[in-house]
N, CA, C and O atoms as a Maestro MAE file, in Angstrom:
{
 s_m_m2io_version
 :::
 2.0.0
}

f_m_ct {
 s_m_title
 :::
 protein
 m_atom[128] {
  # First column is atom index #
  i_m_mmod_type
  r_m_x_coord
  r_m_y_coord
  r_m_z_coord
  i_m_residue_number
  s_m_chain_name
  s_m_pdb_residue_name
  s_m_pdb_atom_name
  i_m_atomic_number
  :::
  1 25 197.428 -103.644 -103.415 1 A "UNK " " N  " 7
  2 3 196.856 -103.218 -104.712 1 A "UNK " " CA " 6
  3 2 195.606 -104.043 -105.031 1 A "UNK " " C  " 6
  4 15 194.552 -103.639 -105.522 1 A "UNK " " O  " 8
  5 25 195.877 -105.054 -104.722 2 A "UNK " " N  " 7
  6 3 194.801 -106.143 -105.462 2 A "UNK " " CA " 6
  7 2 193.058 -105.674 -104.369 2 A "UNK " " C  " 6
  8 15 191.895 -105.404 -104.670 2 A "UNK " " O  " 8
  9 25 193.905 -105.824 -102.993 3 A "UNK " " N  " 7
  10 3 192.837 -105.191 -102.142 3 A "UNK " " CA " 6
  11 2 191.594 -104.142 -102.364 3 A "UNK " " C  " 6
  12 15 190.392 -104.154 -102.099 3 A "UNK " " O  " 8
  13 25 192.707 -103.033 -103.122 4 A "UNK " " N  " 7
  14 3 192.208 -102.140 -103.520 4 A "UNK " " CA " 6
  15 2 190.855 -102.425 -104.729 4 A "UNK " " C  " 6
  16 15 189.657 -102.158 -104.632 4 A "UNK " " O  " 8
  17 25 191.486 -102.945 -105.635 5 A "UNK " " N  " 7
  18 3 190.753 -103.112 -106.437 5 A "UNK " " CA " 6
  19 2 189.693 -104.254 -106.315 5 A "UNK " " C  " 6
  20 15 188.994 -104.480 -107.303 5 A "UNK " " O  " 8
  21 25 189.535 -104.937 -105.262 6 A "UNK " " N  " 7
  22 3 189.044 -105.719 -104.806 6 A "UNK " " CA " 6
  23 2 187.984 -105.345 -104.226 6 A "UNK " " C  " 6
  24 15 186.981 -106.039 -104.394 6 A "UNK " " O  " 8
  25 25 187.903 -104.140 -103.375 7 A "UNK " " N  " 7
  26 3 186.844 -103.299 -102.665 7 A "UNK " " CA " 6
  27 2 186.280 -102.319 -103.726 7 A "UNK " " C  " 6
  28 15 185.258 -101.673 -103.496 7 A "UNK " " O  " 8
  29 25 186.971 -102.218 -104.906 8 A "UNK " " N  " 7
  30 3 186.725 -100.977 -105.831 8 A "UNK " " CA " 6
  31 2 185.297 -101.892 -106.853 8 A "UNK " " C  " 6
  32 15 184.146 -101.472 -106.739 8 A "UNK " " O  " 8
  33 25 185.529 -102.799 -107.542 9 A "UNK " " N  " 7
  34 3 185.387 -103.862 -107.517 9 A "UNK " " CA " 6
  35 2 183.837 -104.503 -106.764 9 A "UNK " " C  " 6
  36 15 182.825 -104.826 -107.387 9 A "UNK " " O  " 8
  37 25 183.957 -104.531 -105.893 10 A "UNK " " N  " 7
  38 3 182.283 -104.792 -104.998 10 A "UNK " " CA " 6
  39 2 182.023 -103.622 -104.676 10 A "UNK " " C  " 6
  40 15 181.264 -103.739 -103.714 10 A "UNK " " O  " 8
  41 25 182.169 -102.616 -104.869 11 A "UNK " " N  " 7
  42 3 181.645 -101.152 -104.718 11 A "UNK " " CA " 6
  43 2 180.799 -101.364 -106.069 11 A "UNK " " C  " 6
  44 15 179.673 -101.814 -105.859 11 A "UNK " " O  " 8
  45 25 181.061 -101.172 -107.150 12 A "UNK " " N  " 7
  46 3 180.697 -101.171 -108.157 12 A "UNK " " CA " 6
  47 2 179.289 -101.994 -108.635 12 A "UNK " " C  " 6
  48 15 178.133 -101.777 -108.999 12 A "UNK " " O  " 8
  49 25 180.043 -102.865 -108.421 13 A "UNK " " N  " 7
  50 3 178.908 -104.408 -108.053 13 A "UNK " " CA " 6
  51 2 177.511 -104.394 -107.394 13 A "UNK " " C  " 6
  52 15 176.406 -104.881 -107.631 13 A "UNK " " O  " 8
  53 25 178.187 -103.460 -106.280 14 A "UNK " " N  " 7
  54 3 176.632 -103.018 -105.599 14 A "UNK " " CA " 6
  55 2 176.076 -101.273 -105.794 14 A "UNK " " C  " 6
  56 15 175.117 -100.902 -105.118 14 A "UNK " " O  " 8
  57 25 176.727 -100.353 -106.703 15 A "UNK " " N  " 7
  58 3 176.304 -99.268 -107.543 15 A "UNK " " CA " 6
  59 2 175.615 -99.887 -108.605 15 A "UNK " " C  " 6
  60 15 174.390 -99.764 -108.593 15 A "UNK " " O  " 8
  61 25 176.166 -100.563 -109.575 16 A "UNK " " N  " 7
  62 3 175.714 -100.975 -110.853 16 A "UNK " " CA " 6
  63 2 173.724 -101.083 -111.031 16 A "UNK " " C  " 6
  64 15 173.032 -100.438 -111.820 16 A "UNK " " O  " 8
  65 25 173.379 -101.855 -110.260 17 A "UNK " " N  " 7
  66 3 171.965 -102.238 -110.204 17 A "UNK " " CA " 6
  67 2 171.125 -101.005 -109.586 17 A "UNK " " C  " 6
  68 15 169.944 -100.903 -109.918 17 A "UNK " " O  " 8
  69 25 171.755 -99.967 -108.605 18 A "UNK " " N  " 7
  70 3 170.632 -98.568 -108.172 18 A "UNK " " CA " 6
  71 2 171.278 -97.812 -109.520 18 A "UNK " " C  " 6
  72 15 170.670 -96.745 -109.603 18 A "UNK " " O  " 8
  73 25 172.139 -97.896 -110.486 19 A "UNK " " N  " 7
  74 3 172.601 -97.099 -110.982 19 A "UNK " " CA " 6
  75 2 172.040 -96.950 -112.323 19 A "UNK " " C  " 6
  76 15 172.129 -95.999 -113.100 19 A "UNK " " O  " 8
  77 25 171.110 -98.701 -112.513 20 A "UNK " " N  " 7
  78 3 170.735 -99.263 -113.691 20 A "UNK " " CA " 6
  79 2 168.839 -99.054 -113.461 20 A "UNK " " C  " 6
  80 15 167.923 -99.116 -114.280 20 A "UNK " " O  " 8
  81 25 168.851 -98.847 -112.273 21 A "UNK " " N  " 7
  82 3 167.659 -98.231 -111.990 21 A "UNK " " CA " 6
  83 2 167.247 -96.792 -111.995 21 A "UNK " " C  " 6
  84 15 166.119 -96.339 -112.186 21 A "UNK " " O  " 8
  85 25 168.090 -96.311 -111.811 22 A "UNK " " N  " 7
  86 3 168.150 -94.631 -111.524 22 A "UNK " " CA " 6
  87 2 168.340 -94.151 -112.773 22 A "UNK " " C  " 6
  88 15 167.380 -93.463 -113.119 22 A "UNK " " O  " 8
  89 25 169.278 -94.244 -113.675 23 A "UNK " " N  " 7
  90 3 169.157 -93.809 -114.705 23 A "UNK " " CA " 6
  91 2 167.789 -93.571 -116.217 23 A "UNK " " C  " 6
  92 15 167.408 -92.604 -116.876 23 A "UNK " " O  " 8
  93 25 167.451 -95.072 -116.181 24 A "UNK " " N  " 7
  94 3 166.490 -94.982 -116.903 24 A "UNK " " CA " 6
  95 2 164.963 -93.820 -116.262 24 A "UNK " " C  " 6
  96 15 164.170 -93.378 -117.093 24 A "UNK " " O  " 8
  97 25 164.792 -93.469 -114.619 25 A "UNK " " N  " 7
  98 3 163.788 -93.011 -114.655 25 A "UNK " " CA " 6
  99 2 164.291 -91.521 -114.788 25 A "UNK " " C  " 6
  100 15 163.609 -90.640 -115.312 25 A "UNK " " O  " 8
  101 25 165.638 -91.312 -114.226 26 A "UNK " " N  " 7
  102 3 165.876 -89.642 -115.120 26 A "UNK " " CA " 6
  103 2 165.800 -89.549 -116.024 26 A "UNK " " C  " 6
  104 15 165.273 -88.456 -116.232 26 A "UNK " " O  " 8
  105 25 166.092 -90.255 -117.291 27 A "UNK " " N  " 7
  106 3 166.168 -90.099 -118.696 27 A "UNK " " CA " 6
  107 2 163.997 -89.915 -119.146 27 A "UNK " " C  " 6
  108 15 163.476 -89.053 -119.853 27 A "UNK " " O  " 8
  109 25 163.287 -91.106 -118.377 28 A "UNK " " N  " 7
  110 3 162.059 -91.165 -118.511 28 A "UNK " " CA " 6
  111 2 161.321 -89.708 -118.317 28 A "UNK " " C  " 6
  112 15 160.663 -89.080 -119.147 28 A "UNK " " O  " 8
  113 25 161.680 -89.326 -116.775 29 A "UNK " " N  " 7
  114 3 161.542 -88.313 -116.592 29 A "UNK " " CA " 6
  115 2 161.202 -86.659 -117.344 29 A "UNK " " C  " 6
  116 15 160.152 -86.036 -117.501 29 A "UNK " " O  " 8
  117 25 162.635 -86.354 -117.688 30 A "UNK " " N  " 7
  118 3 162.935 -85.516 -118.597 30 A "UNK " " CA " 6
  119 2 162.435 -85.379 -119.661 30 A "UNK " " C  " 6
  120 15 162.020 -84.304 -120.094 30 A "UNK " " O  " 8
  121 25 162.399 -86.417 -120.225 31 A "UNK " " N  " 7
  122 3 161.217 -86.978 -121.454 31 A "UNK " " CA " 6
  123 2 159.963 -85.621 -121.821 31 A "UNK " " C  " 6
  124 15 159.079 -86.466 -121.964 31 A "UNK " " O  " 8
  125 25 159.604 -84.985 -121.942 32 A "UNK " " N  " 7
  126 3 158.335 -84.312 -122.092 32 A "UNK " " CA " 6
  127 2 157.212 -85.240 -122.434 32 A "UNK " " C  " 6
  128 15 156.073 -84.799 -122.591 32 A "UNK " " O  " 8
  :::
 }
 m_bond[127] {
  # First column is bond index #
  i_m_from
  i_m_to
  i_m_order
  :::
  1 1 2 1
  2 2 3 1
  3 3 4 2
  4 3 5 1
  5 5 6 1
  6 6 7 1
  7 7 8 2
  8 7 9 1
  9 9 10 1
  10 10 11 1
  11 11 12 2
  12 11 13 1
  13 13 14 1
  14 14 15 1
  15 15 16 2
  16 15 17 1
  17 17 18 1
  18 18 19 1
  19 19 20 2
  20 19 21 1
  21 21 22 1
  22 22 23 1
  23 23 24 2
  24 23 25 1
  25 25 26 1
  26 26 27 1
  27 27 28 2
  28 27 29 1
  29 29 30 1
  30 30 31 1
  31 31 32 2
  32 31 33 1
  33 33 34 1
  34 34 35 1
  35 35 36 2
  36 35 37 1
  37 37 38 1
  38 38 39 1
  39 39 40 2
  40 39 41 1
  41 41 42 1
  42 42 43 1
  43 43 44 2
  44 43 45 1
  45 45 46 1
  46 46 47 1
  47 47 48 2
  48 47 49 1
  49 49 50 1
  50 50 51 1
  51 51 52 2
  52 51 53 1
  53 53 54 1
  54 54 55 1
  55 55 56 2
  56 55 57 1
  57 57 58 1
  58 58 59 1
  59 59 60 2
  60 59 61 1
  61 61 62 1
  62 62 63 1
  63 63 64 2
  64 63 65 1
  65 65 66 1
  66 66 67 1
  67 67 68 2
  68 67 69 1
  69 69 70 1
  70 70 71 1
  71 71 72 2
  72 71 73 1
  73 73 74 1
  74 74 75 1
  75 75 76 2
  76 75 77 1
  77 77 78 1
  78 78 79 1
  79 79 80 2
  80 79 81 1
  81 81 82 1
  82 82 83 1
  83 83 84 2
  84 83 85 1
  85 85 86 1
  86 86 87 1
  87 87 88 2
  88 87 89 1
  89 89 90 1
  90 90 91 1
  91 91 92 2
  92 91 93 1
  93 93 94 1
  94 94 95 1
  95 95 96 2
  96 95 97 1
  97 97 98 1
  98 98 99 1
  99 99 100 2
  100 99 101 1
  101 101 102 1
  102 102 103 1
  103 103 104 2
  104 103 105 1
  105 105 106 1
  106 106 107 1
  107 107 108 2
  108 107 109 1
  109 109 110 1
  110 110 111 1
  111 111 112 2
  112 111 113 1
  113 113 114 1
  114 114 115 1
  115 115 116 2
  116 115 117 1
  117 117 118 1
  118 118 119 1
  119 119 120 2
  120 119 121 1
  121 121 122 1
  122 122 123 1
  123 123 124 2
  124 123 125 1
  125 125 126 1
  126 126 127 1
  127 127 128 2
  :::
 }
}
């Protein structure tokens, strides 16, 4: 279990920052 969440966990970790990037330029984007 702990494993699990352990890999779930540094998955995240390394989504978080393209995720914190990516978002703001769709939102920019769309923008008119």
């Amino acid at each position: 279990l702990f494993v699990v969440v352990g890999i779930f966990y540094g998955a995240l970790m390394v989504m978080l920052p393209s995720l914190a990037t990516w978002l703001p330029q769709q939102l920019f984007f769309s923008v008119p």
